[in-house]
C-alpha positions as CSV (number, residue, x, y, z in Angstrom):
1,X,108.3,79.1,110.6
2,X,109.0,76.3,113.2
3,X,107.0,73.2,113.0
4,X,105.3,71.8,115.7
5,X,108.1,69.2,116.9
6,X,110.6,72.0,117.4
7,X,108.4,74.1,119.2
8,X,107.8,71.0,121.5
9,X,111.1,70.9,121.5
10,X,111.7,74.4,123.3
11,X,109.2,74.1,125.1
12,X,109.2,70.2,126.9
13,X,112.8,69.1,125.8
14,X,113.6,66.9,123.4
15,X,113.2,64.1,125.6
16,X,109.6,64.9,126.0
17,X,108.2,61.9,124.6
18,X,110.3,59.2,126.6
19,X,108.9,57.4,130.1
20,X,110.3,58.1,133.2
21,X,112.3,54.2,133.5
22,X,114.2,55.4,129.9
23,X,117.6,56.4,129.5
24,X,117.5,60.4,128.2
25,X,119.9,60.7,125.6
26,X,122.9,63.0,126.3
27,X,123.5,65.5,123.2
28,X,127.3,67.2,123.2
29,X,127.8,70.2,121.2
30,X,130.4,68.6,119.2
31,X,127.7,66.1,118.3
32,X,127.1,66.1,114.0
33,X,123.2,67.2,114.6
34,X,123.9,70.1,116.5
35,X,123.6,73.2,114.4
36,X,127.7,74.9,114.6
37,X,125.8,78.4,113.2
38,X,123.9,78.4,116.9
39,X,126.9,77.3,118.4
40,X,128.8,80.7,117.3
41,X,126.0,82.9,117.8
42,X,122.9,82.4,115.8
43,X,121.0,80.2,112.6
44,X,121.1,82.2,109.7
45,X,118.1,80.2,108.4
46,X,115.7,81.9,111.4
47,X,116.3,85.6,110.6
48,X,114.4,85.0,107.1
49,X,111.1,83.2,107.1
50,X,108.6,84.2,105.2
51,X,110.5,86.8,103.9
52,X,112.2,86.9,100.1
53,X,115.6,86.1,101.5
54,X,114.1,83.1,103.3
55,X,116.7,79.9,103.4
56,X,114.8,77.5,104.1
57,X,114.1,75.1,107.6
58,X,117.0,73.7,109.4
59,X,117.0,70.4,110.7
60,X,119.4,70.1,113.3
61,X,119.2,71.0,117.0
62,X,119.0,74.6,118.5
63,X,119.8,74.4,122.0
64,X,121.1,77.5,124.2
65,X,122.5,74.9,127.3
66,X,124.5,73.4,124.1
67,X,126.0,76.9,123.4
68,X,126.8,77.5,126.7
69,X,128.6,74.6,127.3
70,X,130.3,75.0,124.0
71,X,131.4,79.1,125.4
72,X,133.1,77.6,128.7
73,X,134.7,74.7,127.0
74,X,138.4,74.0,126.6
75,X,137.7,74.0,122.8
76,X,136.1,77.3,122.6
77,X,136.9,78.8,119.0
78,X,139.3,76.4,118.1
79,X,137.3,74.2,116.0
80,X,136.7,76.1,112.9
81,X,133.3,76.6,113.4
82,X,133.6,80.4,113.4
83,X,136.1,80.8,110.5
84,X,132.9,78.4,108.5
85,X,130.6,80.5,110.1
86,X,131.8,83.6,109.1
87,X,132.6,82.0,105.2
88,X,129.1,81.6,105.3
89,X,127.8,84.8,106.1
90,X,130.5,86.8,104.2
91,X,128.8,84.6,101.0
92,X,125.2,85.8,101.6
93,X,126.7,89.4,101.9
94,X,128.1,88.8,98.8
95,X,124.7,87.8,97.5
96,X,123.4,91.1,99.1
97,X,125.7,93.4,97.5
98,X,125.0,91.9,94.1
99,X,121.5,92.8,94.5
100,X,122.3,96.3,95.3
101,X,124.1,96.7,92.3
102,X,121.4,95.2,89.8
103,X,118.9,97.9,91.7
104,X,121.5,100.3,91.5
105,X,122.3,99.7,87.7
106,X,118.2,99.8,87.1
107,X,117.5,103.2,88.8
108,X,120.4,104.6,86.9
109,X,118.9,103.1,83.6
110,X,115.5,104.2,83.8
111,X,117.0,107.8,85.1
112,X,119.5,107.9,82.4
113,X,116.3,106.8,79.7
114,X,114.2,110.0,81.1
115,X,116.8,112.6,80.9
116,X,117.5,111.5,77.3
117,X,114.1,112.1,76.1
118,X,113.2,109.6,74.2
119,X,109.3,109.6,73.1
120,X,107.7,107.7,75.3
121,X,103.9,107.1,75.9
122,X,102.9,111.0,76.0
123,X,104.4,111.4,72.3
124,X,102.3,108.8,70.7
125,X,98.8,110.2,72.4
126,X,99.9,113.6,70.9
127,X,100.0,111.7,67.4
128,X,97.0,110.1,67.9
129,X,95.1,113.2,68.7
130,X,96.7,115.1,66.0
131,X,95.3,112.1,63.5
132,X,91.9,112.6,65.2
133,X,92.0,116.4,64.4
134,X,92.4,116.0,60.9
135,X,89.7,113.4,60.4
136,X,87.3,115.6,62.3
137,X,88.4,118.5,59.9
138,X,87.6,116.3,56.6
139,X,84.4,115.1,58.3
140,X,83.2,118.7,59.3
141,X,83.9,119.5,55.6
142,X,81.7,116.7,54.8
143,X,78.8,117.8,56.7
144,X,78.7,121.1,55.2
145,X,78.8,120.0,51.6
146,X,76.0,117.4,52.5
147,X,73.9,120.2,53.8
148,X,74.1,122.2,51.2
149,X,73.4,119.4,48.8
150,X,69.9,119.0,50.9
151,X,70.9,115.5,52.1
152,X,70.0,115.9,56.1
153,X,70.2,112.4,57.5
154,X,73.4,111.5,56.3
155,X,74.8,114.6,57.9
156,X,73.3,114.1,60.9
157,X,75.3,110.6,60.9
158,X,78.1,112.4,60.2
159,X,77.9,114.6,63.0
160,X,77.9,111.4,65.3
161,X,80.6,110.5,64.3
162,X,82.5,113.5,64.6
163,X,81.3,113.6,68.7
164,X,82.5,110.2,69.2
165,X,86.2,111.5,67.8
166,X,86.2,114.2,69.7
167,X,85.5,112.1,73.1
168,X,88.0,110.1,72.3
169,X,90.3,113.3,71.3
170,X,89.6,114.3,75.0
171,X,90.6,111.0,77.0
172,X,93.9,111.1,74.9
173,X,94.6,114.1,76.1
174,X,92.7,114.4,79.7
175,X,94.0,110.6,81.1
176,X,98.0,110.2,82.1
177,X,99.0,106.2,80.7
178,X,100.2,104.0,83.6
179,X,103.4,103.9,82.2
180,X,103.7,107.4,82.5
181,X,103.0,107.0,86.2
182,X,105.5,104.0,87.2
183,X,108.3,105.9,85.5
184,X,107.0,109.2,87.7
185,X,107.2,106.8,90.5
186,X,110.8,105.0,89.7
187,X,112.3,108.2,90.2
188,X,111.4,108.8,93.3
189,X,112.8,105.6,94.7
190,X,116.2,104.4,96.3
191,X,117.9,101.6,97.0
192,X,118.5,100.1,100.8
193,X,122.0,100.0,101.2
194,X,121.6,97.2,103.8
195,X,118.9,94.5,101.8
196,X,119.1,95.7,98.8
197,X,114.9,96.4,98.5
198,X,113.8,99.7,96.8
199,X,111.7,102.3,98.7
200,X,109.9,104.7,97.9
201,X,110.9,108.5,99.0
202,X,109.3,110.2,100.8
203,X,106.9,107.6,102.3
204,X,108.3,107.8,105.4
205,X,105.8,105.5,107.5
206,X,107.0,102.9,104.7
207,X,110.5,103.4,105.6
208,X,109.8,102.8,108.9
209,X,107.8,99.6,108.3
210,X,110.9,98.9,106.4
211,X,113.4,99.1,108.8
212,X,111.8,97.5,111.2
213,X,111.0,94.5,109.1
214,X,112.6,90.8,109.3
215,X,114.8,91.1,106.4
216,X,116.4,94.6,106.9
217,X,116.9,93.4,110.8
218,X,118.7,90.3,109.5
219,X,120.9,91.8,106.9
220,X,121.8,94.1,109.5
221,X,122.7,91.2,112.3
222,X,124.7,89.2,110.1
223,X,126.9,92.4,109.0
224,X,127.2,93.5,112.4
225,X,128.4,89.8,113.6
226,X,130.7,89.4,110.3
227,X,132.8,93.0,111.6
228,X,132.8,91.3,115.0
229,X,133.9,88.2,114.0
230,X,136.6,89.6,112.0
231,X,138.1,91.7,114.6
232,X,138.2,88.5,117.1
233,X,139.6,86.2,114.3
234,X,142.1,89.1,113.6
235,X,145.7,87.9,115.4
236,X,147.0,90.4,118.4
237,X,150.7,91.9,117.9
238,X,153.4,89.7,118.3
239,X,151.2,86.2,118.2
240,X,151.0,84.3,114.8
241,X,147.2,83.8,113.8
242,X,145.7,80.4,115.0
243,X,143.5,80.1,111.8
244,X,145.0,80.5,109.1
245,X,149.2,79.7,110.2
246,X,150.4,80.1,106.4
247,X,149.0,83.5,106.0
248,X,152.4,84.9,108.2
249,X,154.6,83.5,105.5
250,X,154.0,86.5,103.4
251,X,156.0,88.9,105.9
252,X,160.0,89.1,106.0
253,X,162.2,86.7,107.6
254,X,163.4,89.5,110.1
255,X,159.4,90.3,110.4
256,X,158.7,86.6,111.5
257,X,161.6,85.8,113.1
258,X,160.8,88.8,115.8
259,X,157.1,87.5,116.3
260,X,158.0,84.1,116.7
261,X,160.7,85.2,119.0
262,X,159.7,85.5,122.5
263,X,160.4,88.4,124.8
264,X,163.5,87.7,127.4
265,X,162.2,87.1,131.0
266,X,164.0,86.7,134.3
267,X,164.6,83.8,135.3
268,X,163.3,84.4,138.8
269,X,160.5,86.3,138.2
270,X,156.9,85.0,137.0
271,X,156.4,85.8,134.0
272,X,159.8,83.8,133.3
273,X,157.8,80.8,134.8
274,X,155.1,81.4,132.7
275,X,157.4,81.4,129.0
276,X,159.2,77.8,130.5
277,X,155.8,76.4,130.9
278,X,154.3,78.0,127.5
279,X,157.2,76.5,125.6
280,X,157.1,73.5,127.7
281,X,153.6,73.2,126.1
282,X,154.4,74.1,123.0
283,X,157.3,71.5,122.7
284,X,154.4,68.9,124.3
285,X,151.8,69.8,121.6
286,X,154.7,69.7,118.8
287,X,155.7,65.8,120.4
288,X,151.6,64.8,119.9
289,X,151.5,66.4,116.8
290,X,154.4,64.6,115.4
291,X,153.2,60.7,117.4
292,X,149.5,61.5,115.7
293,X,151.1,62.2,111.9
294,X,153.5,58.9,112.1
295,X,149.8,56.7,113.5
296,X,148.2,58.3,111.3
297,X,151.0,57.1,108.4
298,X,151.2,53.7,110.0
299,X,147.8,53.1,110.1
300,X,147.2,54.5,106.8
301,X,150.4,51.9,105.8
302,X,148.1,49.0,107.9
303,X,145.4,49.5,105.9
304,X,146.6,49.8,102.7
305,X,148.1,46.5,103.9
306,X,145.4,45.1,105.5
307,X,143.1,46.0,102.2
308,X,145.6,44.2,100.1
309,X,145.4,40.9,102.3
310,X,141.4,41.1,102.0
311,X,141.7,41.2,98.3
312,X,143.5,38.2,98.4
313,X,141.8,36.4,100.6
314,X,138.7,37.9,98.7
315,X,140.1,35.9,95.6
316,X,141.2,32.9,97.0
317,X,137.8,32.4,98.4
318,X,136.5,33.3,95.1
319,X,138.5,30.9,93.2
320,X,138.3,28.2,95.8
321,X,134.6,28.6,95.6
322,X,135.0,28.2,91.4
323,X,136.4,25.0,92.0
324,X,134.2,23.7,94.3
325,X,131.4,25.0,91.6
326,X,133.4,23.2,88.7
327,X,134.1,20.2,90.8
328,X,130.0,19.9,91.9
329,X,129.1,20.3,88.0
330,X,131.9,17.5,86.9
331,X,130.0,14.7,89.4
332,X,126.8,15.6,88.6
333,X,127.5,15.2,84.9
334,X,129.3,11.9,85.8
335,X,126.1,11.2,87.9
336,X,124.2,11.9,84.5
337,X,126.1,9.8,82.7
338,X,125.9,6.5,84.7
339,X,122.3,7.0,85.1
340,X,122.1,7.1,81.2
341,X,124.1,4.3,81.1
342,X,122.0,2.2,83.5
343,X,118.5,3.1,82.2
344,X,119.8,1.3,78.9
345,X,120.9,-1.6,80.3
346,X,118.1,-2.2,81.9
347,X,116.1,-1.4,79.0
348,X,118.1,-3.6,76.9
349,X,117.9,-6.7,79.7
350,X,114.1,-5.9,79.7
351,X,113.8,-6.4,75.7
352,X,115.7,-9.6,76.1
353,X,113.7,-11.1,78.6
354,X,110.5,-10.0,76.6
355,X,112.0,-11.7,73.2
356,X,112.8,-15.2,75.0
357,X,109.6,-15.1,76.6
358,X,107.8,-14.5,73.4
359,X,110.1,-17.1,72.0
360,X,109.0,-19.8,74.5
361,X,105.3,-19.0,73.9
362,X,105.5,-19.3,70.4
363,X,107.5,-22.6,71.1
364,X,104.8,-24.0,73.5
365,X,102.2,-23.0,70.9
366,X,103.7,-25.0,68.1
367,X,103.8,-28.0,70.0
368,X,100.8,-27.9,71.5
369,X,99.7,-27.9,67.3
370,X,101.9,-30.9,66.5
371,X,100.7,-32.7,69.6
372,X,97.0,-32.1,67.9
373,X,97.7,-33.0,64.4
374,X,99.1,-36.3,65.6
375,X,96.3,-37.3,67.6
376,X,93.9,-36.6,64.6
């Protein structure tokens, strides 16, 4: 199903949401979010939801004023779209026909399985009824030996026993098995040569349902536009095919030669115009073709070059920018190094200055004692 935006979508525009001072945004058809499968026709992924067959949302735009620009346009089917379009639904076709054979192949197994005879569920009730016959004979011998031995009660127990095999004798026998039933109903169904889904014969309301359902009705579309599309892909007598131009190098030289070969006018008369201005065209369309192949050489050559001289560049920034690094790391370890170096002179002036100070206060004290003594 659609979401909610794209039925806004259809409904407002999509430039619903936009105020009235915005610029609306003009959408070609050549545009890469405009869906090429509406362009030629129709989405494939809107002929399946909610169906088995279903492929999914697509996301790109759906627009009809698209399409009909697209029909009236210059460029009408010479853009590939159809020839993708057409690969596309020739694919699920294939996928079609695939199914069809598996259900094919089944019927004719299960068919071919019946008409053998092999035992199916119906043989083995018959055994088990048989088995249930005998042990009612052996338990009805029982009985009567236990009556005439006097022994009542365990005869009557007997004869329980006896009732509860035959009901069951009777259910083997009276009920069909559901397996019994599925093959009954197998062969009464067919294959849809169009989807590939099995109905049932017979059921003709079914059918009908069938037929008119989403994925019959879209197997059918897409094989109906895949004939179409071939016939207009399909190259007129005497002009080479547009598509595909290699496919006319499979006929004779004579062959080609006389389709390439145009028919002799008059010079006078119209239609002689009309060749001079078609080959005029044609010689035009040959000239562009040739000036786009040598740009397109040169500038594949000028960027080949120009790639190269990035590289370069690339590595000379690279290895400039080493050096720089290198250079950076040599001055800060010289940096380092000097600051090393200063912090132990310093150090070493500092434990100078603290010996000679130390010196002159010892000094100072030992005179200061001589002083003393002498005064004493």
């Amino acid at each position: 199903m659609l979401s909610a935006a794209q039925l806004l979508d259809e409904l407002m525009g999509r430039d619903r949401n936009l105020a009235p001072n915005e610029k609306r945004s003009n959408v070609r058809w050549d545009d890469e979010s405009v869906c090429r499968y509406y362009l030629c026709g129709f989405c494939p992924a809107e002929l399946f939801t909610n169906t088995r067959s279903d492929l999914g949302p697509c996301e790109k735009i759906h627009d009809e004023n698209l399409r009909t620009v697209y029909e009236k346009s210059s460029r009408f089917m010479k853009e590939g779209y159809e020839r993708d379009f057409l690969r596309y639904l020739q694919s699920l076709l294939a996928e079609v026909e695939r199914r069809i054979r598996r259900g094919h192949a089944r019927l004719a197994l299960s068919q071919a399985q019946q008409s053998a005879g092999t035992p199916g569920p119906s043989g083995k009730n018959e055994e088990k009824a048989k088995v249930l016959t005998e042990k009612i004979e052996d338990l009805v011998v029982q009985i009567e030996e236990l009556g005439s031995e006097g022994r009542v009660e365990e005869a009557q127990g007997m004869m329980k026993l006896v009732e509860q095999l035959k009901e069951e004798r009777e259910l083997l026998s009276s009920t069909p098995s559901t397996i019994e039933s599925f093959a009954a109903q197998e062969k009464q169904m067919e294959v849809c040569e169009v989807c590939g889904a099995f109905l049932i014969v017979g059921d003709q309301s079914r059918v009908d349902d069938h037929l008119m359902g989403k994925q019959h009705m879209g197997y059918a579309k897409i094989k109906s536009t895949v004939e179409e599309l071939k016939v207009k892909q399909r190259p007129l007598p005497g002009q080479l095919c547009e598509a595909t131009p290699n496919c006319c190098r499979s006929l004779s030289g004579e062959t080609t030669t006389a389709l390439r070969r145009p028919t002799r006018r008059k010079p006078g008369s119209p239609e002689g115009r009309e060749d001079r201005e078609r080959e005029r065209e044609e010689r035009e369309k040959k000239r562009k073709e040739e000036r786009g192949r040598r740009s397109h050489s040169n500038s594949r050559h000028s960027s080949r070059t120009s790639d190269r001289k990035r590289s370069r560049s690339r590595d000379r920034r690279r290895s400039r920018s080493r050096d720089k690094d290198r250079e950076r790391e040599r001055s800060a370890q010289q940096r380092r190094s000097r600051e090393r170096s200063d912090r132990k002179r310093r150090s070493r002036s500092r434990d100078r200055r603290r010996s000679r100070s130390s010196e002159r206060k010892s000094h100072r004290h030992r005179s200061r004692s001589h002083q003393k003594t002498k005064v004493r």
